[in-house]
MARNU-582991 format. One record per residue: residue in one letter; x, y, z of N, C-alpha, C in turn. Coordinates in nm, 3 decimals. Atoms other than C-alpha are relative to their C-alpha. Example, Ala and Ser with C-alpha at 12.3 -4.5 7.8 and 13.67 -1.06 7.14 Angstrom:
2
ROLUM   code      n.c1      n.c2      n.c3     ca.c1     ca.c2     ca.c3      c.c1      c.c2      c.c3
ROLUM      a     0.089    -0.119     0.000     1.230    -0.450     0.780     0.090     0.120     0.000
ROLUM      s    -0.082    -0.119    -0.006     1.367    -0.106     0.714    -0.077     0.109     0.073
! end
This chain:
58
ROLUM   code      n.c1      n.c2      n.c3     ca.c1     ca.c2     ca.c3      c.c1      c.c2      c.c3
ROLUM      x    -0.114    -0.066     0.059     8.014     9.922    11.685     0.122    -0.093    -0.001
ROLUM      x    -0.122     0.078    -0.011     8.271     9.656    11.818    -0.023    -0.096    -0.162
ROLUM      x     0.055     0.024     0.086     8.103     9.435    11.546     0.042     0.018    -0.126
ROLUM      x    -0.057    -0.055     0.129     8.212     9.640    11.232     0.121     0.014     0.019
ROLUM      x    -0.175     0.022     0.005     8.571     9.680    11.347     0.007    -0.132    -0.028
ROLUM      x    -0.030     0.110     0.014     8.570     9.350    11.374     0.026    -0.072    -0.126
ROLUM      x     0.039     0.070     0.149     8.391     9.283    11.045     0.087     0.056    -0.119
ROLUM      x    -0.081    -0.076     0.104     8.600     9.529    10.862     0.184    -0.056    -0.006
ROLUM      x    -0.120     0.048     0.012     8.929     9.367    11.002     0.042    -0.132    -0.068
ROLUM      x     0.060     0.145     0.037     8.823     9.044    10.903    -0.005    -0.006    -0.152
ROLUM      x     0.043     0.000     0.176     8.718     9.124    10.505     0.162     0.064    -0.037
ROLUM      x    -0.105    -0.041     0.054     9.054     9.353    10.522     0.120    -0.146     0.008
ROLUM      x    -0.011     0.147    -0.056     9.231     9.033    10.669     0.027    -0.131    -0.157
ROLUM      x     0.009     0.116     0.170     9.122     8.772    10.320    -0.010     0.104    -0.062
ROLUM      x    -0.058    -0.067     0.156     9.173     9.053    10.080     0.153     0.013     0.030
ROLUM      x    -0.144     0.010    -0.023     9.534     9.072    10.220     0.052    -0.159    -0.075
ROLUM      x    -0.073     0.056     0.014     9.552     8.776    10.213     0.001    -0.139    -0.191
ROLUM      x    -0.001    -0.009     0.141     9.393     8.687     9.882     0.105     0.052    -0.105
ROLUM      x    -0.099    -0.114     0.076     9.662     8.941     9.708     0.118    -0.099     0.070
ROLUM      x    -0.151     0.042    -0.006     9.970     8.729     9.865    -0.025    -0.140    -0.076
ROLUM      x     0.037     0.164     0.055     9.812     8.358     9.741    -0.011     0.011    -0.144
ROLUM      x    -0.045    -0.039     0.166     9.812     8.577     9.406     0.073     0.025    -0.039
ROLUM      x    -0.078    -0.067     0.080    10.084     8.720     9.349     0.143    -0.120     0.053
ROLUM      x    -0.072     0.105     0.000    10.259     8.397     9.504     0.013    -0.144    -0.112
ROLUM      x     0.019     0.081     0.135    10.103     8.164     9.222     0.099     0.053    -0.127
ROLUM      x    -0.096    -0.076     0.095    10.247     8.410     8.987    -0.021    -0.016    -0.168
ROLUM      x     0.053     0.068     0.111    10.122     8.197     8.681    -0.078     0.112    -0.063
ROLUM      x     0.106    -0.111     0.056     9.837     8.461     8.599    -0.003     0.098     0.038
ROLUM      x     0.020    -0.114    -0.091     9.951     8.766     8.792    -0.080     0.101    -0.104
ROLUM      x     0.064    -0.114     0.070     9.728     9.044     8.726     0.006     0.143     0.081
ROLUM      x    -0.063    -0.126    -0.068     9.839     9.391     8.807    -0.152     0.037     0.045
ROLUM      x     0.173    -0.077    -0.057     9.431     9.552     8.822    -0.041    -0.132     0.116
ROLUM      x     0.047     0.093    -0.102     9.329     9.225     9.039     0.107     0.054     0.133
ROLUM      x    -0.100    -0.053    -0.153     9.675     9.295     9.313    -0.055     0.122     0.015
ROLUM      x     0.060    -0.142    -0.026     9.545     9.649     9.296    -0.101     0.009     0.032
ROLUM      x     0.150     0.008    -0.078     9.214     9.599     9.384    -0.003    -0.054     0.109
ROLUM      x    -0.030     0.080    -0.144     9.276     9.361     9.665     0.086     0.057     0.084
ROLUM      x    -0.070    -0.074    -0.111     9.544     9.579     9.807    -0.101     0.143     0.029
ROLUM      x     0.084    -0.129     0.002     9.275     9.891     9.722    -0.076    -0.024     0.143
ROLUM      x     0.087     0.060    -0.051     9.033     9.674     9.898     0.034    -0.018     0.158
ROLUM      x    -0.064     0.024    -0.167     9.215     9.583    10.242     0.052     0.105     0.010
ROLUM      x    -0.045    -0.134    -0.043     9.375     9.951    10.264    -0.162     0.063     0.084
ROLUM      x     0.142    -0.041    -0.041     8.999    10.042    10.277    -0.052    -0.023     0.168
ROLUM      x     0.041     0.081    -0.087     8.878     9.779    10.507     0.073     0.022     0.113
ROLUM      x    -0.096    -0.067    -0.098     9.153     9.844    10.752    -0.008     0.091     0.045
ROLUM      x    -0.011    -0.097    -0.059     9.102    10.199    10.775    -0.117     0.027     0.049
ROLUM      x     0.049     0.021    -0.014     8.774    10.113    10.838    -0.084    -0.070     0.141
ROLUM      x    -0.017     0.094    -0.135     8.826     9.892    11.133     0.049     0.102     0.100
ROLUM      x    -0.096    -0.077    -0.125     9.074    10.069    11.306    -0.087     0.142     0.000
ROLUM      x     0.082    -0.124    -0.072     8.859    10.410    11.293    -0.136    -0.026     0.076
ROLUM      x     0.096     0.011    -0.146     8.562    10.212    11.496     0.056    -0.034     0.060
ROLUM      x    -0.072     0.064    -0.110     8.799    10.085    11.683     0.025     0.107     0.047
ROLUM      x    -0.024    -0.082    -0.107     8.906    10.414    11.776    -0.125     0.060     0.041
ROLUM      x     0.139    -0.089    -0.092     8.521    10.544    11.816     0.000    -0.096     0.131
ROLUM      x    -0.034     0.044    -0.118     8.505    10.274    12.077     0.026     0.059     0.124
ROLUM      x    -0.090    -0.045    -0.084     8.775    10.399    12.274     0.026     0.129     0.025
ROLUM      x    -0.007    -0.174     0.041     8.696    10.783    12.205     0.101     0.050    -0.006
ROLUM      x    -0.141    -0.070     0.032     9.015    10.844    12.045    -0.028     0.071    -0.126
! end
């Protein structure tokens, strides 16, 4: 279980940070791409942090 928090913080993590290295270029911003990558790490995040709280039986 630790494992998938992990893995989920991790994928949320490079889609974050994918979405700032994009929308910092700026050259080709694409509104559906930032939106997917922020879709994408909202996910992943909430993902993490709820095995993280099975873990800890919160």
């Amino acid at each position: 279980m630790a494992f998938l928090s992990i893995f989920f913080l991790i994928i949320g993590v490079i889609a974050l940070t994918w979405l700032i290295i994009h929308v910092e270029k700026g050259m080709r911003y694409s509104r559906k791409k930032a939106f997917i990558s922020a879709s994408v790490a909202a996910i992943m995040f909430g993902f993490g942090l709820h095995f993280l709280m099975m873990i800890f039986g919160t």
